[in-house]
C-alpha positions in Angstrom: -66.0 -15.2 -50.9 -69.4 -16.8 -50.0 -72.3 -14.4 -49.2 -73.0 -14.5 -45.1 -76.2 -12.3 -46.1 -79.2 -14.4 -47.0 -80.5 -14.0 -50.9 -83.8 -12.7 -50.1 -82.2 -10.1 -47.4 -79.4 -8.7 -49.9 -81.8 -8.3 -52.9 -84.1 -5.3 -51.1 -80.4 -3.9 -48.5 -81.3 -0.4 -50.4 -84.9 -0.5 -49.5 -83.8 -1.2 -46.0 -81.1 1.4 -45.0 -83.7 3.4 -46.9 -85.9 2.8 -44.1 -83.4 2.8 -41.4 -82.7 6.2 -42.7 -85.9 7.9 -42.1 -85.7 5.9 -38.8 -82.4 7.8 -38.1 -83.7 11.3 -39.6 -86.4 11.4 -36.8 -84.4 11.4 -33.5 -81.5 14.0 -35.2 -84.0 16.4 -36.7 -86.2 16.8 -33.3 -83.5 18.1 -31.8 -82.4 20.7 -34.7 -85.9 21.4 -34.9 -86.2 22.6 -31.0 -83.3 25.0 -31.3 -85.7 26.4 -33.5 -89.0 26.3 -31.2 -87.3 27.7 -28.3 -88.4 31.5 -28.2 -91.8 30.8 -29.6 -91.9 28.3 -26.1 -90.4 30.8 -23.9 -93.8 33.3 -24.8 -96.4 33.5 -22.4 -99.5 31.0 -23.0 -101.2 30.8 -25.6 -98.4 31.5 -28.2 -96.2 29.8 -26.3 -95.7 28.4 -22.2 -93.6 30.9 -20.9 -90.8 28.8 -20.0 -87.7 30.2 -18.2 -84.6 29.9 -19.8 -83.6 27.1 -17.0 -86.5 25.3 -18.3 -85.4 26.0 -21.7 -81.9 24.8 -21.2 -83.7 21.4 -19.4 -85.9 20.8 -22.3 -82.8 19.9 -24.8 -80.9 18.2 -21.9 -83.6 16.0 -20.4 -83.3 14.1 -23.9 -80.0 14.3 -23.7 -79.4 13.2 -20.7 -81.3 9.8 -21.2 -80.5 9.5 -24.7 -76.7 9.9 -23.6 -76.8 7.4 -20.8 -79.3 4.7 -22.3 -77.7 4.5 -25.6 -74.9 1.5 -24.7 -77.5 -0.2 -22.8 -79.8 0.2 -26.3 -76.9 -1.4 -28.2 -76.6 -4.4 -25.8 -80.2 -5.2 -25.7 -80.2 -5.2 -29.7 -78.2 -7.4 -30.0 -79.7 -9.9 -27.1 -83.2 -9.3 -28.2 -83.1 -8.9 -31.6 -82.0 -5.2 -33.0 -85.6 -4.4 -35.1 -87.4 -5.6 -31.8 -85.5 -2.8 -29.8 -85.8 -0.5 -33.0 -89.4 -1.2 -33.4 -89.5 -0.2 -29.4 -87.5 2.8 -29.8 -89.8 4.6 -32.4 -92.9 3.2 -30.6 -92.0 5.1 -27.2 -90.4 8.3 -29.1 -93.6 8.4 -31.1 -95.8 8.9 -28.3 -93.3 11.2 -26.1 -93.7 13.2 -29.2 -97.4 13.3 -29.2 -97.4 14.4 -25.3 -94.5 17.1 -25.8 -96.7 18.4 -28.6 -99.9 18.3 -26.2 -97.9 19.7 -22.8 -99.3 22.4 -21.1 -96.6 23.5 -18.9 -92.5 23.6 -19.3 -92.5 21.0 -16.6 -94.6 18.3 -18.8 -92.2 19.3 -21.6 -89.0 18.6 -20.0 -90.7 15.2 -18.7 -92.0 14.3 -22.4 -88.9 15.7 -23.8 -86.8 12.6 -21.6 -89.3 10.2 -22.6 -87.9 11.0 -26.3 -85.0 11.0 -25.5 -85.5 6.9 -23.8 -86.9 6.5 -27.6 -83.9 7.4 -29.5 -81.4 5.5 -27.5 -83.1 2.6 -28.6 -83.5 3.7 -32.3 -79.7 5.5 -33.1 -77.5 2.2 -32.6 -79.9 -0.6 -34.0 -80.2 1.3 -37.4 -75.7 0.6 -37.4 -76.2 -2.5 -36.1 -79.0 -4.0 -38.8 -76.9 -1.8 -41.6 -73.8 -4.3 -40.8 -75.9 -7.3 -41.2 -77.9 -6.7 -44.5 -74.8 -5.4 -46.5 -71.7 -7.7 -46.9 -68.4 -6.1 -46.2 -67.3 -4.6 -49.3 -70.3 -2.6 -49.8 -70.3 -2.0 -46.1 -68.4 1.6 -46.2 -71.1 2.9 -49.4 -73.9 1.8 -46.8 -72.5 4.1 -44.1 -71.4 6.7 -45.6 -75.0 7.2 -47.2 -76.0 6.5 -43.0 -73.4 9.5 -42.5 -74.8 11.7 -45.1 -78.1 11.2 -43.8 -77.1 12.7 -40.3 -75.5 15.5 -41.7 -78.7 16.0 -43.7 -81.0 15.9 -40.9 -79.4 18.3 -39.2 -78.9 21.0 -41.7 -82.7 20.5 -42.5 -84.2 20.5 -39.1 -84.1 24.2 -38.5 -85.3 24.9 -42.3 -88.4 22.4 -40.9 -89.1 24.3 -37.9 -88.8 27.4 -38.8 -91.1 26.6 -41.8 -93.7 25.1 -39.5 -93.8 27.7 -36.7 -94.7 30.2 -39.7 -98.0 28.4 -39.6 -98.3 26.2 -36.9 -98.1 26.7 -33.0 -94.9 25.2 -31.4 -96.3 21.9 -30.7 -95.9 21.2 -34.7 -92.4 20.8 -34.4 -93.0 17.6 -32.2 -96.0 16.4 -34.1 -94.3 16.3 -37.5 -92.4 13.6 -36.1 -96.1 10.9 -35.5 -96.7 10.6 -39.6 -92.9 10.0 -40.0 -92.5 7.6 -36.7 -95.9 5.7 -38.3 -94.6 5.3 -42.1 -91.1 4.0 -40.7 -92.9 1.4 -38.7 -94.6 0.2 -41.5 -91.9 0.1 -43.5 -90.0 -1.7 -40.9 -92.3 -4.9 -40.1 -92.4 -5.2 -43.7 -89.1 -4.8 -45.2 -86.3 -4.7 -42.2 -85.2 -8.4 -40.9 -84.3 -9.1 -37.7 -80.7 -10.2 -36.5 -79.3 -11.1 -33.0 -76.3 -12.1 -31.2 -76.4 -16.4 -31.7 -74.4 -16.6 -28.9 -74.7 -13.3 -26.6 -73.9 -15.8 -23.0 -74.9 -14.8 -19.8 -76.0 -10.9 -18.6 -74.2 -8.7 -17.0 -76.4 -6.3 -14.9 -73.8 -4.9 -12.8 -72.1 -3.4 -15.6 -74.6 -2.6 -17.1 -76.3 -0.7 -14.0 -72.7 0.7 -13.8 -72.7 2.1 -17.3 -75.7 4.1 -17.2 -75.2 5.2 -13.7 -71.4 6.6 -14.9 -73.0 8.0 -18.3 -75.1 10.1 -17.0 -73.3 11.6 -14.0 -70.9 12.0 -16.4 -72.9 13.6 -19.0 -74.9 15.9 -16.0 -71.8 17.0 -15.0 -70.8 18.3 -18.2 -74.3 19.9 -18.9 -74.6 21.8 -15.4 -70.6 23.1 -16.1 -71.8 24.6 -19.5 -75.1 26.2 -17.8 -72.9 27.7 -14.5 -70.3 28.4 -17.4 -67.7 27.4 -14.2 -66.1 23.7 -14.3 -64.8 24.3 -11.3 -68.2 24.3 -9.1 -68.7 21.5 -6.5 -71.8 20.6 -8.2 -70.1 19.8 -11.5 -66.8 18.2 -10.0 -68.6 16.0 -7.7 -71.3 14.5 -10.5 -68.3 14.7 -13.6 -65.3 13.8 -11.5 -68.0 10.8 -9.9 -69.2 9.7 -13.4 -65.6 9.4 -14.3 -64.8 7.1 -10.7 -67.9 5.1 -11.7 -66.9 4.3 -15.2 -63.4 3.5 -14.6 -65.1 1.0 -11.6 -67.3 0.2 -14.8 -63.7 -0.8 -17.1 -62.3 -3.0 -13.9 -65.4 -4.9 -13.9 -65.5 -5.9 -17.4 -62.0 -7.0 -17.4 -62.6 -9.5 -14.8 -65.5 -10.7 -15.6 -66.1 -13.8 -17.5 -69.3 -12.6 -19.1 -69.0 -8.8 -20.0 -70.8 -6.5 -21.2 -68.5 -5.5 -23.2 -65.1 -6.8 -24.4 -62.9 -3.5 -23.0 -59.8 -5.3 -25.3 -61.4 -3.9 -28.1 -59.8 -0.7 -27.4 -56.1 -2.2 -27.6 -57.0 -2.6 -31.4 -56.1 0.8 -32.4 -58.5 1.0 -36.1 -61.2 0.8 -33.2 -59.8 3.0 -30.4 -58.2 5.6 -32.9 -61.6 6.0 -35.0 -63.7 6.4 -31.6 -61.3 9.0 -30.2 -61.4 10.7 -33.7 -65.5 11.3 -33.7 -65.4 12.5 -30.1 -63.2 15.1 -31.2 -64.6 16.1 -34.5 -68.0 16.2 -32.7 -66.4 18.3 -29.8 -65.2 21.0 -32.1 -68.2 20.7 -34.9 -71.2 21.1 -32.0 -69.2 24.0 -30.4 -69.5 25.7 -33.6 -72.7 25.3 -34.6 -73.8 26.5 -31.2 -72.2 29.9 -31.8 -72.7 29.9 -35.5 -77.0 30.1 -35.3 -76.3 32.9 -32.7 -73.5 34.8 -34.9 -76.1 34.5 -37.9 -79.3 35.5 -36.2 -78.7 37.6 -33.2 -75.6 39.7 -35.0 -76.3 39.5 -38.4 -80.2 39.5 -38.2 -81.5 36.8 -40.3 -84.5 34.8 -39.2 -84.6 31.2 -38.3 -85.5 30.1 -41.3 -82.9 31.9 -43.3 -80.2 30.6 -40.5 -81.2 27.0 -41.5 -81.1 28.0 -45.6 -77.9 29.1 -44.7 -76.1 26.1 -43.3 -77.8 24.5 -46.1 -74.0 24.0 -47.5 -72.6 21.8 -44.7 -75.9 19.2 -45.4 -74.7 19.3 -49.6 -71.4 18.7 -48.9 -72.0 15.5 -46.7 -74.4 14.3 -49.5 -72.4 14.8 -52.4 -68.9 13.4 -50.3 -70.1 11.0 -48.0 -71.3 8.2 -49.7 -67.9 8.5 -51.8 -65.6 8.8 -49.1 -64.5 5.1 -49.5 -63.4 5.5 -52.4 -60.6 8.0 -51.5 -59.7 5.8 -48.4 -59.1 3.1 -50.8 -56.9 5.0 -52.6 -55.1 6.9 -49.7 -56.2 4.6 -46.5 -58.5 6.0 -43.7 -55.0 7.8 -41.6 -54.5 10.0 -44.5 -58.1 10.9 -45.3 -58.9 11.2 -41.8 -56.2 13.4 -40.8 -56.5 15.3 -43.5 -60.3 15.7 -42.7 -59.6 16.7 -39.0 -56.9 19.9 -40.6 -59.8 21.2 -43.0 -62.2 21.3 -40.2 -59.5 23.0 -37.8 -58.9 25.4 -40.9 -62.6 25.9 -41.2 -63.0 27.0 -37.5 -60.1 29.5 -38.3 -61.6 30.7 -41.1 -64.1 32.6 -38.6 -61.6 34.5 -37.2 -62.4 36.8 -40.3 -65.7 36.8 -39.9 -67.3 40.2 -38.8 -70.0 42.4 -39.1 -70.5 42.9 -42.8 -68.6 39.7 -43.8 -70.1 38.7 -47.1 -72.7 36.2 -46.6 -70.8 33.9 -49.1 -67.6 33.3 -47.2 -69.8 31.5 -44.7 -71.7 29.5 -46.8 -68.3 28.3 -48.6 -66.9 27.8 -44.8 -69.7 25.8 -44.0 -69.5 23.8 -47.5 -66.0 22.8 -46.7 -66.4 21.5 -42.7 -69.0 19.3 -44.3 -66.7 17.6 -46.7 -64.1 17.2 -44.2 -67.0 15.7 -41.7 -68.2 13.6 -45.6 -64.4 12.1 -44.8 -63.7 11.1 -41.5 -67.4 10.0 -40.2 -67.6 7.5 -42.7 -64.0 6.1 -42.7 -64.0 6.1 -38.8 -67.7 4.4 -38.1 -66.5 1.8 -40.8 -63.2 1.4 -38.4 -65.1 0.9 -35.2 -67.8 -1.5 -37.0 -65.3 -3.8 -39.0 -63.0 -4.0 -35.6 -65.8 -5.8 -34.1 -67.5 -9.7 -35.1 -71.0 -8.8 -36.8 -72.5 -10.3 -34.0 -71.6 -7.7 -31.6 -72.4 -4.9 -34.4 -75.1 -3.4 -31.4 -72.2 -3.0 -29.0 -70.1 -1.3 -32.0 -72.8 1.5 -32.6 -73.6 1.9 -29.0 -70.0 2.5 -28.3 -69.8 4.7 -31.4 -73.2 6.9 -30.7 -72.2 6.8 -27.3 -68.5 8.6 -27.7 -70.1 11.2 -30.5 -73.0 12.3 -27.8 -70.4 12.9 -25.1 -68.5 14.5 -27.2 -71.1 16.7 -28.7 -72.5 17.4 -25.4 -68.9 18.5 -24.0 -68.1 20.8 -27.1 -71.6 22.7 -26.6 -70.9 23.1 -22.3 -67.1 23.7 -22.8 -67.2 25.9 -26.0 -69.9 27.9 -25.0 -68.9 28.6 -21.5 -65.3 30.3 -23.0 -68.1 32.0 -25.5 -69.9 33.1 -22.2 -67.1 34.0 -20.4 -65.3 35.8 -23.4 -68.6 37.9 -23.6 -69.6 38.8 -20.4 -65.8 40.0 -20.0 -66.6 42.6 -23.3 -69.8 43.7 -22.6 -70.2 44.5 -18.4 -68.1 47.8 -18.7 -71.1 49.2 -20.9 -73.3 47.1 -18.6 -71.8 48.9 -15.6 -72.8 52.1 -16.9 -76.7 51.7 -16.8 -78.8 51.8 -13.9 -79.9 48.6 -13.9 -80.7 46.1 -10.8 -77.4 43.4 -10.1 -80.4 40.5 -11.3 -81.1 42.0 -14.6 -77.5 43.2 -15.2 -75.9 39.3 -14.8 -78.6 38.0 -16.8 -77.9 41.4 -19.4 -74.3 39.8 -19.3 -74.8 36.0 -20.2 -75.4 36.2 -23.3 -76.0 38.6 -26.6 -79.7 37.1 -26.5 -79.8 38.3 -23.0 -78.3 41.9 -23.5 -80.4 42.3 -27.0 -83.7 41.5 -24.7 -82.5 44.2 -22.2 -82.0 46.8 -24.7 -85.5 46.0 -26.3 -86.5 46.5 -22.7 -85.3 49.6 -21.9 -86.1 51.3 -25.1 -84.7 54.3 -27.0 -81.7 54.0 -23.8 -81.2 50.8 -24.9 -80.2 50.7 -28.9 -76.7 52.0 -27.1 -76.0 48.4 -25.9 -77.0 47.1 -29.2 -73.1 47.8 -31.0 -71.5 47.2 -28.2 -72.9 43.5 -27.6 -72.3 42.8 -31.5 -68.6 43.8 -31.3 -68.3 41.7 -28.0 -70.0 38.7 -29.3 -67.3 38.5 -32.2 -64.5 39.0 -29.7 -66.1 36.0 -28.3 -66.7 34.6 -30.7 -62.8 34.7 -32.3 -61.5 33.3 -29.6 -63.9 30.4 -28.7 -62.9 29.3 -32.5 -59.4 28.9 -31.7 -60.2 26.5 -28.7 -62.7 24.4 -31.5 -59.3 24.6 -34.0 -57.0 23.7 -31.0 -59.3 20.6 -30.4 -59.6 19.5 -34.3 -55.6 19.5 -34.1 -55.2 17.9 -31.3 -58.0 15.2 -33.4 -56.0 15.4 -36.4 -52.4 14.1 -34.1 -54.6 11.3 -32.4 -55.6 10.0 -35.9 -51.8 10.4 -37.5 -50.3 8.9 -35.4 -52.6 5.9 -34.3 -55.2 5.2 -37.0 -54.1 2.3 -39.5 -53.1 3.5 -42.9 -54.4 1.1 -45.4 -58.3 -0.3 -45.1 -58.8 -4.0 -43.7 -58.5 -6.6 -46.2 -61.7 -8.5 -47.7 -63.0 -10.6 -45.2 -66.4 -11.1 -42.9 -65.4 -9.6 -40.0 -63.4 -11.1 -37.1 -65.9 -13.6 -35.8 -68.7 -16.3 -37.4 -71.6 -14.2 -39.2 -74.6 -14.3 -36.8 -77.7 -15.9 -37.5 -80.4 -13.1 -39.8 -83.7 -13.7 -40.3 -87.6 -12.5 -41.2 -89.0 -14.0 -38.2 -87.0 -13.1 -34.9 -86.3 -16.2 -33.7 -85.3 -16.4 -29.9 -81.6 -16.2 -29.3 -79.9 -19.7 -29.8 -77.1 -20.2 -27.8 -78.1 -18.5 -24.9 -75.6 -19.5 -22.4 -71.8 -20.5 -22.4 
């Protein structure tokens, strides 16, 4: 097979998925990192700016919220414009949002900053897929991503272990200013060693769908978030802006059938390696984020370790994607993606079951080996299904192919955190407002007492020597809570591991380059060739 990667581009491929890698690590550690940050920010000024837990909640979902409903718009423009020009772009602006959130003086800046990030990574998480697919040919394709996978699950194991670090010496604003040095080094690194690549033949735009896109993405994703905060999906709010983002995308679908320059081709999804493997990391990220949302509070608020030693602690799951990942394609060669991917999707629901043992005084080992094996499952169906989606597509469309991918793993994500933890909520409030009941305490501070074991813990602190009685009680409710809301996450891992049985292909794609004509890659970033039909 003749090379469609130019010489001078495949000799340094390692250097550059190197540095698409610490573009990558950037935009997922942030947001581990804040998890971290958020009770030092919730202090009164000058340890902190006294932000209310609203403004808390808004400071992770502003980013989310435009990272969510810019990303597919990011992928298109890559691979219009030229993927490392909308990369270079993307760490550009999410440099200096971090600089600002670093420099806020007031939760309102933050949130603000926090969205201007968040327009950042949506440019930078697709184009580092997209160039990955054009500097590697395709048998070496699956090593190169499941290294990219690795590196994700790295980043987010290490970003609490960074923040906690840096708030033991630092004020909060460090945990957005580590990110400038990094952000600087990657563009650097970039100009130098990254080449550009483009859609030769990308035709005419399609604003409407586009507009259409973004506008169902993030009603859609608004919807989800404001359901997880009321913990109640049945609330006009979050039925009129879900139920709306659902109308507008399905207007979105229509659109791009009919139209004789789309955005996207919608008949990708009839191919089932591509519609399988997307379905499969919106599930494995529903039931994954769920988890880790309740995990850091399980570790920290009932088993008392610090921040820090909560981020050592889920060390494991970052190990076991580093050691697996990158070797995942070699078991899918042997067994084919349906088998390793299924089999993937029943360790993780058996992982989530495993925490139906968890307790009080469970030995701290049993969760580190928990958490060791739902990152080797993770190590082997990530990999196998991003290389699904990306060798379903022609390289030239590879911007489209991430987008989609990054798009379908952030809703997911962002669905497992609102739906998970609103059970979690529900579940606890359920086992703790009889002991509630029983203190004198005004209906305000006894709801907000109820929401959550942060909440009740904060009370009792509060209230004193009267208050260590609250302290059992909201432990032991928190694991009821906690028990259940784990068989929802294994219910949705099964219902994962069916979807990927039963429609995933069983033996990888033969040797080829990719369905369509390899697109043109260069140093220089020429303009687009080809530009209309």
């Amino acid at each position: 097979m003749s090379s469609s990667v130019p010489e001078n581009v495949h000799r340094r491929r390692w250097l550059i998925l190197g540095v698409l890698m610490l573009s990558l690590l950037i935009v997922v550690l942030d947001n581990s990192i804040l998890n971290v940050a958020m009770k030092t920010i919730a202090q009164p000024a000058p340890a902190g700016l006294g932000a209310s837990q609203s403004e808390l909640e808004w400071s992770i979902n502003s980013y989310t919220l435009v990272f969510a409903g810019l990303l597919f718009t990011a992928g298109l423009l890559g691979d219009r414009l030229g993927r490392r020009r909308v990369l270079l772009f993307g760490l550009v602006v999410f440099g200096l949002g971090s600089v600002f959130a670093a420099l806020a003086d007031s939760p309102g800046q933050l949130v603000a900053f926090r969205a201007v990030m968040g327009l950042g990574g949506a440019f930078v998480m697709p184009s580092t897929l997209a160039i990955l697919m054009n500097v590697f040919e395709r048998d070496e394709q699956p090593k190169a991503i499941g290294i990219w996978a690795g590196g994700v699950g790295l980043a987010i194991a290490v970003g609490p272990i960074t923040g906690g670090a840096l708030l033991e010496h630092f004020w909060w604003g460090s945990v957005f200013l580590v990110n400038v040095p990094i952000v600087l080094v990657a563009l650097a690194a970039m100009v130098l060693l990254v080449p550009d690549s483009r859609d030769p033949r990308p035709g005419r735009l399609d604003p409407f769908g586009v507009l259409l896109s973004i506008a169902g993405l993030v009603l859609l994703v608004y919807g989800i978030i404001k359901g997880g905060q009321l913990a109640d999906f049945s609330d006009p709010v979050v039925l009129l802006t879900a139920g709306g983002g659902v109308a507008v995308l399905a207007v979105f679908v229509l659109h791009e059938r009919r139209s004789d320059h789309p955005a996207i081709d919608v008949t990708y999804f009839k191919n089932p390696a591509f519609s399988a493997a997307v379905a499969a990391i919106a599930l494995v990220f529903f039931a994954l984020m769920g988890v880790t949302f309740f995990a850091v509070f399980y570790m920290q608020s009932v088993r008392g370790f610090t921040a820090l030693e909560a981020g050592l602690l889920m060390l494991p799951l970052a190990v076991a994607q580093l050691i697996f990942a990158p070797r995942a394609r070699l078991v899918v060669d042997r067994f084919g993606a349906k088998a390793v991917c299924t089999a993937g999707m029943l360790l993780i629901a058996a992982g989530m079951a495993a925490f139906l043992l968890f307790g009080r005084t469970t030995p701290i080992w049993v969760l580190e080996v928990v958490f060791f094996v739902q990152g080797t499952a993770m190590a082997h169906i990530m990999p196998p299904a991003t290389v699904s989606i990306m060798q379903s597509l022609p390289r030239e469309k590879a911007g489209s192919g991430s987008a989609v991918n990054n798009t379908f793993r952030q809703v997911g994500g962002a669905m497992g955190v609102a739906v998970l933890g609103s059970l979690l909520s529900a579940r606890y409030r359920e086992g703790i407002e009889g002991r509630l009941a029983q203190l004198p305490l005004p209906e305000g501070v006894r709801h907000a007492a109820g929401e959550s074991i942060e909440g009740t813990l904060a009370v009792a602190a509060r209230l004193g020597p009267a208050g260590r009685e609250l302290v059992d009680p909201a432990k032991n409710a928190f694991i009821d809570a906690m028990h259940v809301t784990v068989l929802g996450s294994a219910a949705v891992a099964l219902l994962g591991a069916l979807v990927v049985a039963v429609w995933l292909p069983g033996r990888p794609p033969e040797d080829g380059d990719g369905a369509g004509p390899p697109e043109e890659l260069d140093d220089a970033a020429k303009p687009p060739v080809g530009a209309g039909r």
